[in-house]
C-alpha angles and dihedrals in degrees: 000000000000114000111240105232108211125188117202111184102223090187123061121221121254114260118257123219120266121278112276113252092234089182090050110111084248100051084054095049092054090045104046110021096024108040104106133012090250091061093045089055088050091045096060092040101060084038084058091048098044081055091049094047106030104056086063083039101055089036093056098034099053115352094054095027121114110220104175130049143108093229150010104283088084085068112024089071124112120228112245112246094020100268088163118069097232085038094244133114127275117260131329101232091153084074084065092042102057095034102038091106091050088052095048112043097015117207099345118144106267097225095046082046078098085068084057085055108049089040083056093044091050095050082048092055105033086054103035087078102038080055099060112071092210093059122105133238099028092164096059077043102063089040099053082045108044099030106014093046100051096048081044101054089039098062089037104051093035098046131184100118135088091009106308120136111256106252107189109217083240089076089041111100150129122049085339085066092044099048095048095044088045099048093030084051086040089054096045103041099054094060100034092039082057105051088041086063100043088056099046084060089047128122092217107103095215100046092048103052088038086052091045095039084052105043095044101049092048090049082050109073132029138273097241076060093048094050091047097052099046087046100043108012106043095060088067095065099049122094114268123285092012109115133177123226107251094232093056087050089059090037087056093035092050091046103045089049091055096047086061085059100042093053092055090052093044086044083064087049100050093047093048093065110093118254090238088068089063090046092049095056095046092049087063089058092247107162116241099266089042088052087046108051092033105049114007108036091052096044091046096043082047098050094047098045097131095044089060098046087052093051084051095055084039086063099043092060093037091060089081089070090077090091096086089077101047102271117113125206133186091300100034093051091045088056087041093059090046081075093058108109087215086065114026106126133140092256097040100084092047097048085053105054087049096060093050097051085052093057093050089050102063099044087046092044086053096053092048096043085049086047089057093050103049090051091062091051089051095049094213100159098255113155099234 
């Protein structure tokens, strides 16, 4: 019979110090801002130069700002004792103030300006859900958001039918003309991005040259070209006495530039997926379409995520280049009302512009924070 061999420690090991919080602030700090000497020397350098900037920032952009007034003597007034460097007052926030409906909702009658609201109430509602993974009826959702609400917000902000006052696109402007441009080019550009670059894979002759043709002509030439064409070129080929409402021509230009973009970024995705994923549909007897839109297109979106946020963020600036065609959005319509007598003042232009970056921030910081959150869920690799 075999001994049993025991083993009773008679010592206890020493205790070891707790785990580390490594999602404490001061882990982060150590991580990212203390790691090497290198970093540290970086990280008291820009804190060096924050002490050095924000004290004038803050100073200019809310001590010495003027936030109240009816004209531009509130801002066209130098400090006494020269407390700014160019000896003129902090910022003329009182510009924003009298002229933020202006810039929000442009030349829109101010008693139909009800009809702007309830359009933007309605996209807030209608996205809020799709946007939150946890929320039901997604599809319904998607449906009421991408095909309802546009019908909806057409007969709304046009008007001339049941009852509504008729508002021509003319008198549309501000963040109103930069939201529409932006979600109309966003919901245009994913699907037709998609089949551009499926037929630019594809093995048809014709589809692909027309897809390539298409897509590389657009990518070729620059949006401020694109715009002028559709505005002042593509009423030349159309039969006499028809005519296209100049906002529709910028609505079709920006998207069809985008679409070109999109495809690109949706080609990498689609290459990127293994040929054994395309064997292995084929091998359970899915039709083309069915292989296509169940197993490629949701592991390439999902590959090139952050290709088509950034394409998306791309589009919502670029709708500021609509101006070149007469139609002025949140920044055209800022730079339209520098050139008012009641406001000109050195600090006006400036004030201006940075209201309007702050406003493209935040809808563009909030893309690229749902992109990253969305990549997580996803779970696609990314090193974040």
């Amino acid at each position: 019979m075999a001994r049993e061999i025991a083993y009773v420690r008679q010592d206890m090991l020493q205790a070891k110090p707790s785990p580390t919080n490594e999602h404490s602030v001061g882990a982060w700090i150590r991580k990212n801002l203390l790691a090497t000497p290198k970093d540290v020397v970086l990280t008291l350098l820009a804190l060096a130069l924050l002490v050095y900037m924000l004290p004038g920032l803050i100073n200019w952009l809310f001590i010495q700002a003027s936030w109240t007034g009816a004209d531009r003597s509130v801002c066209a007034t130098l400090v006494q004792g020269g407390i700014q460097p160019n000896g003129w007052s902090g910022a003329c926030w009182a510009f924003v103030n009298n002229r933020f409906a202006l810039f929000i909702f442009g030349s829109y009658p101010v008693d139909e300006r009800w009809r702007v609201m309830l359009v933007m109430a309605l996209f807030v509602v209608l996205l809020v859900p799709l946007l939150i993974p946890s929320a039901p009826r997604k599809g319904l959702n998607a449906i009421l958001l991408f095909i309802a609400f546009p019908i909806i917000s057409f007969f709304l902000l046009l008007g001339g039918y049941f009852g509504l006052q008729h508002v021509e696109t003319s008198r549309w402007g501000g963040l109103t003309v930069t939201l529409i441009l932006s979600f109309v080019g966003i919901a245009v550009s994913l699907p037709f991005g998609v089949f551009l670059a499926l037929g630019r894979r594809s093995t048809m002759p014709l589809i692909k040259t027309l897809s390539i043709t298409l897509i590389e002509v657009v990518r070729g030439v620059p949006l401020i070209t694109v715009l002028f064409m559709a505005s002042v070129m593509l009423p030349l080929f159309l039969p006499v006495g028809w005519t296209i409402d100049n906002f529709l021509r910028a609505l079709v230009g920006l998207s069809i530039f985008a679409s070109a973009y999109m495809a690109e970024v949706i080609r990498g995705g689609l290459q990127a997926i293994p040929k054994g994923q395309y064997e292995g549909a084929d091998s359970l007897g899915l039709t083309y379409w069915q292989k296509i839109w169940l197993i490629i297109i949701p592991q390439a979106l999902k590959l090139v995520i952050p290709g088509i946020v950034n394409t998306f963020i791309g589009l919502f600036k670029d709708t500021s280049l609509v101006s070149i065609i007469g139609m002025f959005d949140l920044l055209g319509i800022i730079q339209q009302n520098f050139a008012d007598p009641s406001w000109a003042s050195p600090v006006t232009p400036v004030t201006g512009l940075i209201f309007a970056g702050v406003v493209y921030w935040i809808f563009c910081f909030g893309m690229s924070r749902y992109s990253a959150f969305v990549e997580r869920r996803l779970d696609t690799g990314h090193k974040r």
